[in-house]
DOMAR-110318 format. One record per atom (N, C-alpha, C): x, y, z. Coordinates in nm, 3 decimals. Layout:
BEGIN
east = X | north = Y | up = Z
...
END
This chain:
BEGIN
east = 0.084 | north = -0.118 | up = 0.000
east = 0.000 | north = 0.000 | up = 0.000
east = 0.089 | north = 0.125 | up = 0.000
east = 0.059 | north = 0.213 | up = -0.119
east = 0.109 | north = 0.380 | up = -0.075
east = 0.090 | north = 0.419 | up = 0.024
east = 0.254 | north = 0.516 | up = 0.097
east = 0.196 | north = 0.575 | up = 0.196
east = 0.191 | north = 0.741 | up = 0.114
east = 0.089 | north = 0.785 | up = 0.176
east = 0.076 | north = 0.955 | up = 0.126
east = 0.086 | north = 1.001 | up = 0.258
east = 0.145 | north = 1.129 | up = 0.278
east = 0.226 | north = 1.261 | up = 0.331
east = 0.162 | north = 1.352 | up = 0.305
east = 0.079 | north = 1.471 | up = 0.391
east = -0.001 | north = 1.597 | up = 0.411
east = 0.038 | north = 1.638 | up = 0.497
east = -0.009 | north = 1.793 | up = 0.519
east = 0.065 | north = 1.878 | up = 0.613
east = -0.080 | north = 1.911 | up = 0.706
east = -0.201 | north = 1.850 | up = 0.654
east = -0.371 | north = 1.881 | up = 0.649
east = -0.371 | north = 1.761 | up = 0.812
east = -0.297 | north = 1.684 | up = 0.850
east = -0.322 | north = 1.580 | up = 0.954
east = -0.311 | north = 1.622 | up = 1.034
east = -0.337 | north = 1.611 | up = 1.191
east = -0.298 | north = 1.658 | up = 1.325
east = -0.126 | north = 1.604 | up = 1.335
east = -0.085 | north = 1.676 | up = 1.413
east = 0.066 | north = 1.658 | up = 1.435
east = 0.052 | north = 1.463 | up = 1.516
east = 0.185 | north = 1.429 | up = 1.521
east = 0.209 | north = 1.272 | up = 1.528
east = 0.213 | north = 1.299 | up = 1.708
east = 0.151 | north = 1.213 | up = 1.729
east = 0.080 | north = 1.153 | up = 1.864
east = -0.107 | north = 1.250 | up = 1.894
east = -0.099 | north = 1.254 | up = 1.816
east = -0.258 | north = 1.330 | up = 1.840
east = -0.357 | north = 1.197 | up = 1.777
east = -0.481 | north = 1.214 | up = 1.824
east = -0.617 | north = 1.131 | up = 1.734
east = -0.586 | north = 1.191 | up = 1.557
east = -0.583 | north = 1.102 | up = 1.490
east = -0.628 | north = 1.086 | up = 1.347
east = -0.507 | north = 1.168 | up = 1.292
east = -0.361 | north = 1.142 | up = 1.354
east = -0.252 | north = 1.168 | up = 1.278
east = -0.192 | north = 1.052 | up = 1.198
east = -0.318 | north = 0.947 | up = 1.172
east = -0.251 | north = 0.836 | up = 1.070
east = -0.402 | north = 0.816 | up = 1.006
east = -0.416 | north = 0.811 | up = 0.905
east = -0.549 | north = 0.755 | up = 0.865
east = -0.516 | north = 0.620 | up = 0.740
east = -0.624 | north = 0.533 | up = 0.774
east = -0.572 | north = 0.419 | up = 0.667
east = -0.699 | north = 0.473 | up = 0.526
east = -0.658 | north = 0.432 | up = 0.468
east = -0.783 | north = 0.497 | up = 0.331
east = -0.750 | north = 0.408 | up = 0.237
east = -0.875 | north = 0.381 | up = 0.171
east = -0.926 | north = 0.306 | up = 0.025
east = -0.933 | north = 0.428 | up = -0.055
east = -0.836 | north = 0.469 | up = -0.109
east = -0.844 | north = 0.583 | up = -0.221
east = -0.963 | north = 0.550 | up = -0.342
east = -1.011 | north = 0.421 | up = -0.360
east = -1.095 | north = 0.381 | up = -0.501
east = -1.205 | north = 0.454 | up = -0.403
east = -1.247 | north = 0.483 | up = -0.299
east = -1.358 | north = 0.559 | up = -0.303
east = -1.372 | north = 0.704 | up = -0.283
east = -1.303 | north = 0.745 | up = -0.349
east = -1.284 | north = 0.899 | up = -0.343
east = -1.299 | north = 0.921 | up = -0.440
east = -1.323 | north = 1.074 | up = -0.444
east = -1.352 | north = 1.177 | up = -0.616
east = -1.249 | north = 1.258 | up = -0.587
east = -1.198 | north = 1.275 | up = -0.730
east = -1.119 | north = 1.414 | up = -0.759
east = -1.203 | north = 1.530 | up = -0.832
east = -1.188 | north = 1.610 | up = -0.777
east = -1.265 | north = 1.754 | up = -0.871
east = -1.171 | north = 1.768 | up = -0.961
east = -1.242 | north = 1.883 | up = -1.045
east = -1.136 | north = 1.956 | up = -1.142
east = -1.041 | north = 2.038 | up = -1.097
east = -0.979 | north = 2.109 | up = -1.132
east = -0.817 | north = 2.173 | up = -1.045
east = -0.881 | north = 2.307 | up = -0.974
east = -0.831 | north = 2.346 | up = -0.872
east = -0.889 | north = 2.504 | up = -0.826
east = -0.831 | north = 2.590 | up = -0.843
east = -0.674 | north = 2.571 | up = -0.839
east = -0.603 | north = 2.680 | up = -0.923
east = -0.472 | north = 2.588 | up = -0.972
east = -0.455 | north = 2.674 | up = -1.090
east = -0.343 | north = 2.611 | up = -1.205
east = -0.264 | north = 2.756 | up = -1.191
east = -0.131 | north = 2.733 | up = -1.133
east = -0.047 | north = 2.821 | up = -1.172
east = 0.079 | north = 2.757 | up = -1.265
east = 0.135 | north = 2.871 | up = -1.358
east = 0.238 | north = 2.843 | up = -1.445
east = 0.351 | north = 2.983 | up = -1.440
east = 0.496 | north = 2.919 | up = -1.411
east = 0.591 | north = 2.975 | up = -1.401
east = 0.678 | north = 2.935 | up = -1.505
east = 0.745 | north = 3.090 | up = -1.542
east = 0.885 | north = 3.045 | up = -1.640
east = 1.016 | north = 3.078 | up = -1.619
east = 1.080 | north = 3.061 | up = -1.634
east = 1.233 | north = 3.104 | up = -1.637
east = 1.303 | north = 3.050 | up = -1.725
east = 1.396 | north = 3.159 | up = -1.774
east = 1.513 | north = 3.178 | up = -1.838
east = 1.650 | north = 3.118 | up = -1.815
east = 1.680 | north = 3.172 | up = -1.652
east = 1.772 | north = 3.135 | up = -1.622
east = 1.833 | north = 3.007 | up = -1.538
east = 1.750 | north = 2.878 | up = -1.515
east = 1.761 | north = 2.803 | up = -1.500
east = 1.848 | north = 2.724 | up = -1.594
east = 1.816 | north = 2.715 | up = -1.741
east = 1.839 | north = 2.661 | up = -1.865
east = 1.924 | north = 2.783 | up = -1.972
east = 1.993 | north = 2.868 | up = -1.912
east = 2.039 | north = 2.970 | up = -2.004
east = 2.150 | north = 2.924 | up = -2.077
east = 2.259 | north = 2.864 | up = -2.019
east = 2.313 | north = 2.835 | up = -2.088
east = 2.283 | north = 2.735 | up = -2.280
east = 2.172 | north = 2.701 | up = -2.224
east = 2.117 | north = 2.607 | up = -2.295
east = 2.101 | north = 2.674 | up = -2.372
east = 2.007 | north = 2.777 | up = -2.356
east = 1.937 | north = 2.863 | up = -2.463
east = 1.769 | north = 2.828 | up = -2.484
east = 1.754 | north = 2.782 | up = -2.318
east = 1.609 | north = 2.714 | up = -2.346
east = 1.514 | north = 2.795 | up = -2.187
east = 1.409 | north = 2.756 | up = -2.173
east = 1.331 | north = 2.839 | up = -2.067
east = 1.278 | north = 2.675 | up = -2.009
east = 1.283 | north = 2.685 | up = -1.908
east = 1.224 | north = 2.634 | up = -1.815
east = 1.088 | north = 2.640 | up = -1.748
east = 0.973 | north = 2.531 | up = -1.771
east = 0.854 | north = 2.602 | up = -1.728
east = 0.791 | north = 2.518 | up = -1.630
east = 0.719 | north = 2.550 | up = -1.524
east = 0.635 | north = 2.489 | up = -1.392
east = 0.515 | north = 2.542 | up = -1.414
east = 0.441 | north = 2.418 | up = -1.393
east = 0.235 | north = 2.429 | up = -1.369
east = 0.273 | north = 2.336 | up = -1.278
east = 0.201 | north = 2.383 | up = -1.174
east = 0.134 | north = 2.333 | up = -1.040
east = -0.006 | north = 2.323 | up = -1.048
east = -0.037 | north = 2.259 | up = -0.951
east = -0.240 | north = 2.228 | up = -0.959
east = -0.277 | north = 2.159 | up = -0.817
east = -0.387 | north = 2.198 | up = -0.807
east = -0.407 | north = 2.121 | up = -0.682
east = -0.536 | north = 2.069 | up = -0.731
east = -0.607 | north = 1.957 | up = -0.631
east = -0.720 | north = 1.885 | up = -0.699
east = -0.783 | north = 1.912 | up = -0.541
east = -0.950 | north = 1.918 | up = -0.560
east = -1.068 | north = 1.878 | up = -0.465
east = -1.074 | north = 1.732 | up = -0.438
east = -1.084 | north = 1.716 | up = -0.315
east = -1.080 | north = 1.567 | up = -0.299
east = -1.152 | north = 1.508 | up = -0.179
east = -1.263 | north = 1.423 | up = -0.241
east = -1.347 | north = 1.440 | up = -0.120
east = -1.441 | north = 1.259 | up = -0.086
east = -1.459 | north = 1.173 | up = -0.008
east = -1.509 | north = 1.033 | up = -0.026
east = -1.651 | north = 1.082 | up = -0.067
east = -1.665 | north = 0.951 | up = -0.159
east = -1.790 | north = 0.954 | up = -0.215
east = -1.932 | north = 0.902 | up = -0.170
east = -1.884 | north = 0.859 | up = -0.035
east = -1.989 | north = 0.787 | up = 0.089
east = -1.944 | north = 0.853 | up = 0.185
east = -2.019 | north = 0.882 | up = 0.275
east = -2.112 | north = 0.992 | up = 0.371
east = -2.073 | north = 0.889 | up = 0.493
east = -2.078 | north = 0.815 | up = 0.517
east = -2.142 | north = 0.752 | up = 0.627
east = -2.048 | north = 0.551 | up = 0.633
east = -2.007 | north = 0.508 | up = 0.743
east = -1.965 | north = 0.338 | up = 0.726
east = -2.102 | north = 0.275 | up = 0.659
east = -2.000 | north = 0.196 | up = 0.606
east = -2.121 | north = 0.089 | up = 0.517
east = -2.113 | north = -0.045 | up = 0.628
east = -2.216 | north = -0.099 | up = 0.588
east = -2.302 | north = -0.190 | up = 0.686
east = -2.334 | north = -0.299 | up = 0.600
east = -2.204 | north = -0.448 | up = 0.646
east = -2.204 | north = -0.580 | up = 0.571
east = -2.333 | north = -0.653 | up = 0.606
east = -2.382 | north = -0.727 | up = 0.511
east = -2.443 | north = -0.839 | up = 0.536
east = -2.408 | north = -0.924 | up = 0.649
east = -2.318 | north = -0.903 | up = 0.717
east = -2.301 | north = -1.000 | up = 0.818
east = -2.296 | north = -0.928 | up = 0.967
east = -2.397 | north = -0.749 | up = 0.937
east = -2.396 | north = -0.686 | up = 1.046
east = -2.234 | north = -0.637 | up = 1.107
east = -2.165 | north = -0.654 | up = 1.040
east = -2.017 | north = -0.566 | up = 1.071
east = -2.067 | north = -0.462 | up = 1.032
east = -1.995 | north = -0.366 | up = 1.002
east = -1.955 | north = -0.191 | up = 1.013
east = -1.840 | north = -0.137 | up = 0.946
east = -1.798 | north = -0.128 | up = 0.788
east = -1.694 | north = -0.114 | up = 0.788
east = -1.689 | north = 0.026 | up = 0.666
east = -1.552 | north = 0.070 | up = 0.699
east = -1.541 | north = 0.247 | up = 0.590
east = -1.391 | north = 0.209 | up = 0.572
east = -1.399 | north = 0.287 | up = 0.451
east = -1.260 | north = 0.275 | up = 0.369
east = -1.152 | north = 0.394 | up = 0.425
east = -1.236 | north = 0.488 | up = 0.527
east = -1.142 | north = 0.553 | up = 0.568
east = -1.131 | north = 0.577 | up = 0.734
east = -1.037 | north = 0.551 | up = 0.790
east = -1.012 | north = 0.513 | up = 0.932
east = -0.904 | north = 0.602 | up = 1.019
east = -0.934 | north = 0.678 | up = 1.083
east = -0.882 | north = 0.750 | up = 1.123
east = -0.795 | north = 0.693 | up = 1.277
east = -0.655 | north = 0.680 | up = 1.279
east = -0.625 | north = 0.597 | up = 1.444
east = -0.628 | north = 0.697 | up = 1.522
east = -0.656 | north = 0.616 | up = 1.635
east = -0.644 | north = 0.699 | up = 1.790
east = -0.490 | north = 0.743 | up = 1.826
END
């Protein structure tokens, strides 16, 4: 399993500074902001420009609420530890 890294978690020894997650149930939005940078002088010698787009995405689970097995368990793809 990937581990993913945010700065969005409670600091390490707090509630829900580790969360386990099923990413297949999440949505991505479209981007909220697209920035693009250039430079020259990175690549000058070259004789070429250098360019950066950044983006960030909305990202949000697509179920509300733990789902509830046929066998009366209780289970969610996203789990927050104590």
């Amino acid at each position: 399993m990937p581990v993913v890294e945010n700065d969005l978690l409670p600091t390490i020894g707090n509630a829900g500074d580790v969360v386990l997650a099923d990413l297949s149930y999440a949505m991505y939005g479209t981007p909220r902001d697209i920035m693009v940078a250039a430079s020259e002088h990175v690549k000058f010698m070259e004789d070429r420009t250098a360019y950066r787009v950044t983006t960030s995405f909305a990202f949000m689970p697509w179920i509300d609420a733990p789902i509830t097995l046929e066998n009366g368990w209780t289970v969610s793809p996203f789990v927050g530890l104590q």
